[in-house]
Backbone and ligand atoms as CSV (ligand in chain L), in Angstrom:
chain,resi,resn,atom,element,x,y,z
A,1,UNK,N,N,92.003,-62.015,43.329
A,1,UNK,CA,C,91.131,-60.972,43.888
A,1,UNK,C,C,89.680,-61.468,43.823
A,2,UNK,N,N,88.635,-61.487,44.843
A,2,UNK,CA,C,87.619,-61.865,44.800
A,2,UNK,C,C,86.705,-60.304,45.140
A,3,UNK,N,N,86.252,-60.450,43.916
A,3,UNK,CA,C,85.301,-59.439,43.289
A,3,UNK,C,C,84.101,-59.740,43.365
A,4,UNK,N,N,83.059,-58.568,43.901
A,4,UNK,CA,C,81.752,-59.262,44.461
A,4,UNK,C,C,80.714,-58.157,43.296
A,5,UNK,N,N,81.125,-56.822,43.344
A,5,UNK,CA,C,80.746,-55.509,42.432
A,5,UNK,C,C,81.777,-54.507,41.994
A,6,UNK,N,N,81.378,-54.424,40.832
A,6,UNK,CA,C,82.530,-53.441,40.026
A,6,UNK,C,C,81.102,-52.388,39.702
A,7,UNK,N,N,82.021,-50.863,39.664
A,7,UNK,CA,C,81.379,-49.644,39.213
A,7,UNK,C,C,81.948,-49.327,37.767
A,8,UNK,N,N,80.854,-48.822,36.948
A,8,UNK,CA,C,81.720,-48.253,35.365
A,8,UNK,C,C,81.291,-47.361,35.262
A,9,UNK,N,N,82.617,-46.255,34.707
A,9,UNK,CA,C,81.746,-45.069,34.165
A,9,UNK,C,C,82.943,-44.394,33.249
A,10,UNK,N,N,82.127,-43.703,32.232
A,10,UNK,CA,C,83.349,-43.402,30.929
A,10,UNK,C,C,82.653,-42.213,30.765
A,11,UNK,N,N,83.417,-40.797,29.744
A,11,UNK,CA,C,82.845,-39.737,29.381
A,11,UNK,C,C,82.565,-40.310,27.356
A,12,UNK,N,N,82.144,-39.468,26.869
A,12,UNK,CA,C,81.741,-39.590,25.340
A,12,UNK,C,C,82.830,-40.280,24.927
A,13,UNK,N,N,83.663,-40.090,25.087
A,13,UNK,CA,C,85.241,-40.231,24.370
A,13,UNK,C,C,85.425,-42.430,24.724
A,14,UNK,N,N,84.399,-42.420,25.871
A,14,UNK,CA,C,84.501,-44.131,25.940
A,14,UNK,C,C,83.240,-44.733,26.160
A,15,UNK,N,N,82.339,-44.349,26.204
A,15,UNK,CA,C,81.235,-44.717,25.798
A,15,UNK,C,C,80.870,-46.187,25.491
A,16,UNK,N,N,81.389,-46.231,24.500
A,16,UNK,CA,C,81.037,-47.232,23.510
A,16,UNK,C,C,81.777,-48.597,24.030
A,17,UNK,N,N,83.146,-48.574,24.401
A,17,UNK,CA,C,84.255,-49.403,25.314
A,17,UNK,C,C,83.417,-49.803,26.476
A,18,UNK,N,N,82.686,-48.835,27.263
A,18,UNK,CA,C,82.720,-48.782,28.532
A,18,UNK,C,C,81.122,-49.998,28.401
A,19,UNK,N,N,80.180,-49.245,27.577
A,19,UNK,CA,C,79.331,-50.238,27.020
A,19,UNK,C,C,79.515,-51.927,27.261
A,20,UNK,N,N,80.241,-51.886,26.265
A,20,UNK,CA,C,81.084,-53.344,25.517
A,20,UNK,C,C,80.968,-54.194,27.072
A,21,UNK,N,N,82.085,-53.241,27.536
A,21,UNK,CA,C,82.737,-53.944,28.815
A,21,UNK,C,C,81.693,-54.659,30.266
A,22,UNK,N,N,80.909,-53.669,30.344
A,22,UNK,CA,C,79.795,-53.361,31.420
A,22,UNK,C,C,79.249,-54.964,30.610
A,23,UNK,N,N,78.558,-54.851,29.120
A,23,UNK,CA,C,77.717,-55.702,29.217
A,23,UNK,C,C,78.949,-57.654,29.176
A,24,UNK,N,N,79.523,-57.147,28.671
A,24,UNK,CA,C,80.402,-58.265,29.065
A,24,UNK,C,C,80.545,-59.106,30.279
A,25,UNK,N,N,80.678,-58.239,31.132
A,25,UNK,CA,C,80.993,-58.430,32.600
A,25,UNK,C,C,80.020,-58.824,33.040
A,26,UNK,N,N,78.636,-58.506,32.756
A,26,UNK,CA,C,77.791,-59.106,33.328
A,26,UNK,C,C,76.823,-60.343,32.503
A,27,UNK,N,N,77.497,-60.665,31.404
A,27,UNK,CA,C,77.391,-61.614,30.985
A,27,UNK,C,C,78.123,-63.186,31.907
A,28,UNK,N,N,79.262,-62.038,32.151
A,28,UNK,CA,C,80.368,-63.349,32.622
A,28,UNK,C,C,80.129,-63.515,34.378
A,29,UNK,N,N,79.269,-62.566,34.990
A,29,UNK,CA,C,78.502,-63.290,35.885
A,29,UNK,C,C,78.527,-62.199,36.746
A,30,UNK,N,N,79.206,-60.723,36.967
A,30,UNK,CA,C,79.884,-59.822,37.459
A,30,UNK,C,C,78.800,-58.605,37.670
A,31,UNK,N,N,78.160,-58.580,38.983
A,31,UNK,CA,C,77.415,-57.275,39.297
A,31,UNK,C,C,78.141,-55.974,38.757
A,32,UNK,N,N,77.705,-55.113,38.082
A,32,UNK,CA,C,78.172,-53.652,37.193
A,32,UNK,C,C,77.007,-52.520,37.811
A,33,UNK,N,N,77.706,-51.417,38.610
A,33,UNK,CA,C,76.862,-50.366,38.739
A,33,UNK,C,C,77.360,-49.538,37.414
A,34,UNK,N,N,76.560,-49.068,36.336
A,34,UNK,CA,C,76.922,-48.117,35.545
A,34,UNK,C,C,76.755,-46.374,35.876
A,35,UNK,N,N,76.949,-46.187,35.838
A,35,UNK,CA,C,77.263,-44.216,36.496
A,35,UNK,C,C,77.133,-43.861,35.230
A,36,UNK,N,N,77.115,-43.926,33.987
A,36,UNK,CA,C,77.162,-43.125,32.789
A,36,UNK,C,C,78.356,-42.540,32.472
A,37,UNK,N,N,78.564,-42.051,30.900
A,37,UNK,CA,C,77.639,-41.386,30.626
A,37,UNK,C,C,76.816,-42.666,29.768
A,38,UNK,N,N,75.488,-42.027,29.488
A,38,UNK,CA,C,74.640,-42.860,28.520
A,38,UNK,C,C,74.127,-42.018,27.319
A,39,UNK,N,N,75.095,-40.787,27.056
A,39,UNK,CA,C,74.851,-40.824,25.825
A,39,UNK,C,C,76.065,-40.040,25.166
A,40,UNK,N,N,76.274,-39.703,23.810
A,40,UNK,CA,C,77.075,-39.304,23.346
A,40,UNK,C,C,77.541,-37.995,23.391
A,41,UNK,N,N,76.582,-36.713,24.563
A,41,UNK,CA,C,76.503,-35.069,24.553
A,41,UNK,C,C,78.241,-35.187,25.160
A,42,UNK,N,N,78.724,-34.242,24.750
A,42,UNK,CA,C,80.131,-34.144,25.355
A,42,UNK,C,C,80.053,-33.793,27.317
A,43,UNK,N,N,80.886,-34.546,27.831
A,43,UNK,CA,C,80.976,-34.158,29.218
A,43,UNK,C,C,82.439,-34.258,29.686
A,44,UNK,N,N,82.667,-33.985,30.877
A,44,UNK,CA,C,84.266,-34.013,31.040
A,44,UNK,C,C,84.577,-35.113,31.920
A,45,UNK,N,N,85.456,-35.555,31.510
A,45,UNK,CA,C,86.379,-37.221,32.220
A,45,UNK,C,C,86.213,-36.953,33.870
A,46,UNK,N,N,86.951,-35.808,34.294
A,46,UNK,CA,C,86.829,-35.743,36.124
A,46,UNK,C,C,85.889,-35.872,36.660
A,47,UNK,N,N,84.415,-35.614,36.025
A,47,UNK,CA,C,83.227,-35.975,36.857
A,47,UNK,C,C,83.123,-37.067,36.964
A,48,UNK,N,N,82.942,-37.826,36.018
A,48,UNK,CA,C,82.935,-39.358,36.013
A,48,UNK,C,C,84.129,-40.643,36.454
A,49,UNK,N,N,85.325,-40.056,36.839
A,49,UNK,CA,C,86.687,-40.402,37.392
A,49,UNK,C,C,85.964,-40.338,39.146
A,50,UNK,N,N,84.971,-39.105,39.464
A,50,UNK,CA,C,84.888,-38.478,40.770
A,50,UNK,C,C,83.757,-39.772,41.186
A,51,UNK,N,N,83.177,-39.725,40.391
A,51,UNK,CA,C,81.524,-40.718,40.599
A,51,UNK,C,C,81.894,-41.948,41.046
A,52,UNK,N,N,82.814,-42.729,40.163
A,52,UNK,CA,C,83.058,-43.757,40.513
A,52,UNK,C,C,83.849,-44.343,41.651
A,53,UNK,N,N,84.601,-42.998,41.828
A,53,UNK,CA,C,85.882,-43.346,42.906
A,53,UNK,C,C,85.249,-43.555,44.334
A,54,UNK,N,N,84.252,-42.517,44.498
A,54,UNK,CA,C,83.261,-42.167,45.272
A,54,UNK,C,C,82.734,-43.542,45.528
A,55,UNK,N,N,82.103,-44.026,44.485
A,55,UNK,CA,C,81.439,-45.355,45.448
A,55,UNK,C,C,82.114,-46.692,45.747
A,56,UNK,N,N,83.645,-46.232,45.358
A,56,UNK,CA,C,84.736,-47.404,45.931
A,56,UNK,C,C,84.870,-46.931,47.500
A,57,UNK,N,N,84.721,-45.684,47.481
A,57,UNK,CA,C,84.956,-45.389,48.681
A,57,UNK,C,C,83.631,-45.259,49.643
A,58,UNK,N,N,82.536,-45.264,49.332
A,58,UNK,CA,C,81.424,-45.430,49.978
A,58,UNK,C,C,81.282,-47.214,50.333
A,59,UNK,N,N,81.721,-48.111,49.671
A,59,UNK,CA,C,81.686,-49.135,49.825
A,59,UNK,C,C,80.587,-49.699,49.220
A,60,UNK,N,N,80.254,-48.908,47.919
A,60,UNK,CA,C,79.039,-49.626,46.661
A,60,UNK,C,C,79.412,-50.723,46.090
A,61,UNK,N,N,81.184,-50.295,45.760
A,61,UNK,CA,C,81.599,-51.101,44.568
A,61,UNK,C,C,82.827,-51.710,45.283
A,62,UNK,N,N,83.786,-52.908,44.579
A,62,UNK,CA,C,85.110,-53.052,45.323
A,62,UNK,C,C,85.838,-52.437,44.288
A,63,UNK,N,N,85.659,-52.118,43.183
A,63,UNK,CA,C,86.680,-51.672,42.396
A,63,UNK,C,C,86.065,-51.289,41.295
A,64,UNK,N,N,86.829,-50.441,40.369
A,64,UNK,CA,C,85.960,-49.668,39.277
A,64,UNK,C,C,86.827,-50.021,37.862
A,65,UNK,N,N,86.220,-50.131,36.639
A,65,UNK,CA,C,86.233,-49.431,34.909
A,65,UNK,C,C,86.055,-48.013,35.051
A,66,UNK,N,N,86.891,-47.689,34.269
A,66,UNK,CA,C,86.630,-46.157,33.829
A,66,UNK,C,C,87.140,-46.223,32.326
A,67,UNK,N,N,86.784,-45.454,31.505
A,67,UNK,CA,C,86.834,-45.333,30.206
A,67,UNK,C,C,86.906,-44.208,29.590
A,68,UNK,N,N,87.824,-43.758,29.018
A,68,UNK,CA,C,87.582,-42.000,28.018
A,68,UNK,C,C,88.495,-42.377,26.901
A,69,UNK,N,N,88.559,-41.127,26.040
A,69,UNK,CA,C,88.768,-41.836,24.974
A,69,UNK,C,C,90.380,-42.102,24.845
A,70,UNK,N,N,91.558,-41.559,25.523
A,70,UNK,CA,C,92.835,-42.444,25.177
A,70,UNK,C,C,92.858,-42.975,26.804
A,71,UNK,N,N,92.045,-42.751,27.661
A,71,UNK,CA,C,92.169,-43.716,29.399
A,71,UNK,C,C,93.452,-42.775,29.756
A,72,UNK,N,N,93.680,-41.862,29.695
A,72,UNK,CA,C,94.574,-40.862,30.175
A,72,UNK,C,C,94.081,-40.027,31.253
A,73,UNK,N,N,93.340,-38.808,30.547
A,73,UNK,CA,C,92.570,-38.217,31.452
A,73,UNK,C,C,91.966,-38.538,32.633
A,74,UNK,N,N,91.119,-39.269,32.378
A,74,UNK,CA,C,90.307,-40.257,33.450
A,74,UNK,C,C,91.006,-41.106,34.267
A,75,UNK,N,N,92.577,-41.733,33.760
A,75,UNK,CA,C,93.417,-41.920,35.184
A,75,UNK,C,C,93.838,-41.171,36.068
A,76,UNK,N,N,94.458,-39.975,34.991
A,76,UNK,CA,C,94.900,-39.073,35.931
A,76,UNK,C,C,93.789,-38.408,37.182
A,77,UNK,N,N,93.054,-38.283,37.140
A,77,UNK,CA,C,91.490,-37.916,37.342
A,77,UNK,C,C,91.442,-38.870,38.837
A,78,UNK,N,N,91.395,-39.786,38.315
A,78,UNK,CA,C,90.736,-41.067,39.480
A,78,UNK,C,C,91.945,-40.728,40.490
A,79,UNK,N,N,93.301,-40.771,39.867
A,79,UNK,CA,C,94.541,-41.015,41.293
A,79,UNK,C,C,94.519,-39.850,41.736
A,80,UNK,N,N,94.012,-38.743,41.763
A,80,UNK,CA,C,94.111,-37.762,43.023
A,80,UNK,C,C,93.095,-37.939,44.026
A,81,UNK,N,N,92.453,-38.900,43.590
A,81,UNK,CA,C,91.334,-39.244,45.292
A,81,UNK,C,C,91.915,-40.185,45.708
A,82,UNK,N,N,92.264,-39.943,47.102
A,82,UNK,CA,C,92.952,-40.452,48.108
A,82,UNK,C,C,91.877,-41.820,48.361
A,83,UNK,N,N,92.325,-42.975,47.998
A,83,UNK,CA,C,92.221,-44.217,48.065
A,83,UNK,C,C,91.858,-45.196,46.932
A,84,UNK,N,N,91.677,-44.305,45.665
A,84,UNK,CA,C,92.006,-45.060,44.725
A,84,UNK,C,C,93.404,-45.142,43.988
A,85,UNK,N,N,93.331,-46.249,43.073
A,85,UNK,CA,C,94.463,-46.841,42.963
A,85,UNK,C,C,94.522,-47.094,41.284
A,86,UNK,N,N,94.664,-46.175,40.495
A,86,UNK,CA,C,94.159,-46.518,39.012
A,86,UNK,C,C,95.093,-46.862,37.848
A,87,UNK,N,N,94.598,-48.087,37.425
A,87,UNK,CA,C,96.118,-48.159,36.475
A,87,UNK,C,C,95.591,-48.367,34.941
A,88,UNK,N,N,96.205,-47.071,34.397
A,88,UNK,CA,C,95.689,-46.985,32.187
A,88,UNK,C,C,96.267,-48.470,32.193
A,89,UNK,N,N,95.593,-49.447,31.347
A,89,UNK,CA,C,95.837,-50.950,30.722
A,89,UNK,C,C,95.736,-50.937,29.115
A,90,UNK,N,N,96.867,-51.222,28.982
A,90,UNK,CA,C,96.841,-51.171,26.852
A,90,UNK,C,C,96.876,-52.680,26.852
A,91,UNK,N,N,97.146,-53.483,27.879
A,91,UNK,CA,C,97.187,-55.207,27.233
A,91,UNK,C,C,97.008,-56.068,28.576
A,92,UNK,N,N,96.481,-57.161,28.320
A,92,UNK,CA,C,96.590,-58.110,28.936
A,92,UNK,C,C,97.718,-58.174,30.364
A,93,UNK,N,N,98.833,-58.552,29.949
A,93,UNK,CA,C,99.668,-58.433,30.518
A,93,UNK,C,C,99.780,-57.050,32.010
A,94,UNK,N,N,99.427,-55.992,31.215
A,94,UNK,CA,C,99.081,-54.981,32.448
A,94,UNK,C,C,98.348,-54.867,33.280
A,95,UNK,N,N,96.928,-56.114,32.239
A,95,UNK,CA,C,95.942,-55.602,33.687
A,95,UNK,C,C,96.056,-57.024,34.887
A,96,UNK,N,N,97.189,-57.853,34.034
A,96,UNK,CA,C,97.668,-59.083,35.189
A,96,UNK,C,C,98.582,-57.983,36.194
A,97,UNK,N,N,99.347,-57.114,35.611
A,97,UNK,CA,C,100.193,-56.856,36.887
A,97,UNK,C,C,100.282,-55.906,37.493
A,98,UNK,N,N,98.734,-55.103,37.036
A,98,UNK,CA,C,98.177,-54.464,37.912
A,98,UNK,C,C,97.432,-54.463,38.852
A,99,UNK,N,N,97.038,-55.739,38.996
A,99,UNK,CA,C,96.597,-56.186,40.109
A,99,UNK,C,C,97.401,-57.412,40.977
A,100,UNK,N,N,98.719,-57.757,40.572
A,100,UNK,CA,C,99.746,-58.939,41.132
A,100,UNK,C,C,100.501,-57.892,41.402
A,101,UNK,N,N,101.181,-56.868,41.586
A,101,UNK,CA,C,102.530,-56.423,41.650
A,101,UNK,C,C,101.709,-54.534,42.210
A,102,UNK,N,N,100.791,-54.137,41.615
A,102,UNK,CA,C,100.161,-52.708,42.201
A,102,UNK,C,C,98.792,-52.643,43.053
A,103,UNK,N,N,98.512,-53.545,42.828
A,103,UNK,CA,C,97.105,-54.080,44.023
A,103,UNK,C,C,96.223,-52.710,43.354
A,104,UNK,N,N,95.840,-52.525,42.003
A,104,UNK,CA,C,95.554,-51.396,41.688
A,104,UNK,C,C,93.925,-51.801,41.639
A,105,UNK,N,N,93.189,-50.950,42.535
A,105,UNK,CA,C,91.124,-50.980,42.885
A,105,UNK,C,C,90.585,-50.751,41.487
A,106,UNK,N,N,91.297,-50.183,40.469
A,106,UNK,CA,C,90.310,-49.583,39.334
A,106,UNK,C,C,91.418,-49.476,38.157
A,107,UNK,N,N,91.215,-49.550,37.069
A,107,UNK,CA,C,91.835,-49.149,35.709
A,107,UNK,C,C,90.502,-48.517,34.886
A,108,UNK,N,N,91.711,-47.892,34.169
A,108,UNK,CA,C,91.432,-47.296,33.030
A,108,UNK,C,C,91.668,-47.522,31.374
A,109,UNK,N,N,90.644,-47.329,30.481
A,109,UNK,CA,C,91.025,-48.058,29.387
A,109,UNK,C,C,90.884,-47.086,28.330
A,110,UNK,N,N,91.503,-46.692,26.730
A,110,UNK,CA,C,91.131,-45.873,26.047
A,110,UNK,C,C,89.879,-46.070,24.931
A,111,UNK,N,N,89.102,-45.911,24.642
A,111,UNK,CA,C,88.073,-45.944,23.851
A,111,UNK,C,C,88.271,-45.735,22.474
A,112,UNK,N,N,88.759,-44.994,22.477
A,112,UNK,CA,C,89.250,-44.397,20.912
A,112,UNK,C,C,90.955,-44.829,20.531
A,113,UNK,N,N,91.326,-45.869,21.571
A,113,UNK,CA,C,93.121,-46.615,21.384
A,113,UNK,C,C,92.826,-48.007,21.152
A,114,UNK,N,N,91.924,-48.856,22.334
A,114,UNK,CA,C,92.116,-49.888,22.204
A,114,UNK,C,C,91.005,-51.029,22.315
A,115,UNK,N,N,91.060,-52.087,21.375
A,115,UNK,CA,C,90.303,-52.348,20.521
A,115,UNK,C,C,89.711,-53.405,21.797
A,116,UNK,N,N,87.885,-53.554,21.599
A,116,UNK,CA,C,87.148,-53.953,22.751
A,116,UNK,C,C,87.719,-55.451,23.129
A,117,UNK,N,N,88.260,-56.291,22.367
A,117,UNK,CA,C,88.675,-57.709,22.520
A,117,UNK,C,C,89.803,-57.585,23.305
A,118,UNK,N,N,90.456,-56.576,23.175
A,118,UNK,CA,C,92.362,-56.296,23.978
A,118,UNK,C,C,91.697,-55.827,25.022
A,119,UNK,N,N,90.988,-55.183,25.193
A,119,UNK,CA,C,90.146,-54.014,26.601
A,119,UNK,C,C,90.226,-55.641,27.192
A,120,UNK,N,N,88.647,-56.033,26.894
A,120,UNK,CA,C,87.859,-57.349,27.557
A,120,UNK,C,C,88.931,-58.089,27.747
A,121,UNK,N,N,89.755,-58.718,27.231
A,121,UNK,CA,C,91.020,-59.333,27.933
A,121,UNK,C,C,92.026,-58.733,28.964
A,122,UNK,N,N,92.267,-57.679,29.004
A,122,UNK,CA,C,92.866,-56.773,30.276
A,122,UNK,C,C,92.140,-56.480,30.861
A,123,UNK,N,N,91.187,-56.484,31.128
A,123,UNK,CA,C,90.142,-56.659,32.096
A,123,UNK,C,C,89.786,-57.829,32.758
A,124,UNK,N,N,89.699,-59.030,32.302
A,124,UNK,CA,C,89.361,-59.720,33.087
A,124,UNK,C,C,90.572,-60.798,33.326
A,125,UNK,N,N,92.289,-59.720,32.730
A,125,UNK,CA,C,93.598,-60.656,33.392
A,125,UNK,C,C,93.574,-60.185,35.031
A,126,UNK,N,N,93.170,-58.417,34.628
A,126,UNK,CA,C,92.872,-58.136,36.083
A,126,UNK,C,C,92.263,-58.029,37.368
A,127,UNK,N,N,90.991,-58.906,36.629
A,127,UNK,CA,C,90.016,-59.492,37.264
A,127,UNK,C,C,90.546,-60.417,38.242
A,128,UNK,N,N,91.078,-61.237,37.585
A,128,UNK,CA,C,91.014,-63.199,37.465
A,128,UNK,C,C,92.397,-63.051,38.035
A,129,UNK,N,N,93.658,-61.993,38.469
A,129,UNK,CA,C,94.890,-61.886,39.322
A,129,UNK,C,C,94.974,-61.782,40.691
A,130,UNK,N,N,95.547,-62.765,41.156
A,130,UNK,CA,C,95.232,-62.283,42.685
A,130,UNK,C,C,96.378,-61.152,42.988
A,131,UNK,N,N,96.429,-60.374,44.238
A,131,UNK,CA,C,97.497,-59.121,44.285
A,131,UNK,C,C,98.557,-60.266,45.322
A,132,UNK,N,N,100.161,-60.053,44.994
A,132,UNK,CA,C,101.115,-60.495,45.169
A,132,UNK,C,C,101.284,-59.627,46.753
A,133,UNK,N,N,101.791,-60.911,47.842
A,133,UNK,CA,C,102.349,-59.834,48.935
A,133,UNK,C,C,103.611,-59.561,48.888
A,134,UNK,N,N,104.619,-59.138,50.231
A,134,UNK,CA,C,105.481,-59.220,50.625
A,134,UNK,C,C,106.414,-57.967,50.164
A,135,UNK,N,N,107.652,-58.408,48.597
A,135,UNK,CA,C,108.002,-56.818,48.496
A,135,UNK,C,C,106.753,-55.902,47.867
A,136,UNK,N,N,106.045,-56.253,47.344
A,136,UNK,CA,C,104.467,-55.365,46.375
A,136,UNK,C,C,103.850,-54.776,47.439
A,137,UNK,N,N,103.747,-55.418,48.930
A,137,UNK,CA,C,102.868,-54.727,50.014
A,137,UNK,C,C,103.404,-53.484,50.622
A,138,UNK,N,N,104.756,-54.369,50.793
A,138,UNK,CA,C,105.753,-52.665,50.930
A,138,UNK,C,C,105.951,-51.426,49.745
A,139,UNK,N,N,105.831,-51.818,49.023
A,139,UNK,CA,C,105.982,-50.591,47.929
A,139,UNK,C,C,104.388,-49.666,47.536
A,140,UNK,N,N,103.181,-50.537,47.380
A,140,UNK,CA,C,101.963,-49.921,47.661
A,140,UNK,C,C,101.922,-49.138,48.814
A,141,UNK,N,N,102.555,-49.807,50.097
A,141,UNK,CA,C,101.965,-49.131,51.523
A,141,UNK,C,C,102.998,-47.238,51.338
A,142,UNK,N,N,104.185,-48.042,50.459
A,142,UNK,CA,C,104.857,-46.548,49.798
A,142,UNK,C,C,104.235,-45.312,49.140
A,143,UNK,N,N,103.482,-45.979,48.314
A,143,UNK,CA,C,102.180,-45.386,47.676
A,143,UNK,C,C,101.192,-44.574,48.189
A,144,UNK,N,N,100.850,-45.138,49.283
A,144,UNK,CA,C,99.604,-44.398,50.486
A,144,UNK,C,C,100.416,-43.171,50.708
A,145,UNK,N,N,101.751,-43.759,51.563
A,145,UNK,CA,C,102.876,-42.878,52.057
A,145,UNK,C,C,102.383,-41.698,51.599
A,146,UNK,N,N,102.373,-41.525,50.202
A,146,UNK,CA,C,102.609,-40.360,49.188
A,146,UNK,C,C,101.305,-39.261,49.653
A,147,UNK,N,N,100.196,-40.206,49.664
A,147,UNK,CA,C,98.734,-39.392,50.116
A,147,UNK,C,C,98.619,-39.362,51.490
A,148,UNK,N,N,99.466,-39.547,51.985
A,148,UNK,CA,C,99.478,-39.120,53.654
A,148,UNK,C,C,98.455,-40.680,54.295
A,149,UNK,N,N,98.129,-41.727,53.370
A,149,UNK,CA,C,97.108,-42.106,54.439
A,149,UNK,C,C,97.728,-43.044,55.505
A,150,UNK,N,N,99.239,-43.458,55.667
A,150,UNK,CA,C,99.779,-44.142,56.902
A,150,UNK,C,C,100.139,-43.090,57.342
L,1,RB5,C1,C,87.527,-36.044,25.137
L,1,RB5,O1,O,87.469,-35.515,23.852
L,1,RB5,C2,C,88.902,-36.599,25.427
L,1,RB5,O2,O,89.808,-35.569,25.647
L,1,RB5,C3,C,88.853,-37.525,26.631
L,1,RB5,O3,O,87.965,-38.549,26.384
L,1,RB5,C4,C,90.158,-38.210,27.015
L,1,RB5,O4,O,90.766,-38.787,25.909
L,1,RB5,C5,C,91.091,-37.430,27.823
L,1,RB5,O5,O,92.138,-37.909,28.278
């Protein structure tokens, strides 16, 4: 997958993950729009699931981080907007085959589950994966199916 800008945005509950990650990423060379939150006042996961999805779909970002504190909420959150594609990542391994096998635009990670070195490595397996065609294209285009967009 060739990644040009990624969007991040986490509620209190990931904060601190979402932090980590953002400055990581742009250590490792990776334009980061951050959306917040930027501070610790409590707010709710769907706004920030909404923000980000939004500028995948405005064409700000190619794909998004999202962060709360078990990456539950905030998935569930992101996959009811019709064209994102969000997959919770607990390891390495998931965020390779979430982007080889689900062609997935954005994941989600838990803040308060999993530890910033396991995050930063499932992050950038799913970075650094290219998405698999052939049966994976047919089963995603299944996927749309579901949201009406074929
Ligand atoms: C907030 O306390 C917490 O519920 C939220 O960050 C997330 O874990 C929800 O799934």
């Amino acid at each position: 997958m060739h990644i040009k800008k990624l969007v991040a945005a986490a509620d209190h509950g990931g904060i601190e993950l979402k932090d980590e990650l953002v400055e990581r990423l742009r250590d490792a060379g990776y334009e980061v729009e951050d959306l917040g939150t930027h501070s610790s006042d409590s707010v709710d996961y769907p706004d920030y699931a909404k923000l980000a999805g939004q500028s995948i779909l405005e064409g700000k970002a190619d794909c998004g981080i999202l962060v709360c504190g078990t990456g539950i909420g905030i998935s569930i959150a992101a996959n009811k907007i019709d064209g994102i594609y969000c997959a919770k990542l607990n390891n390495p391994i998931e965020g390779k085959m979430a982007a080889a096998h689900n062609h997935a635009n954005m994941v989600a990670l838990g803040g308060r589950i999993t530890d910033p070195e396991t995050a930063w490595e499932s992050v950038k397996a799913w970075l650094e994966t290219e998405p698999e065609g052939d049966r994976h294209n047919r089963r995603v285009d299944k996927i749309k199916d579901l949201e009406g967009k074929r």
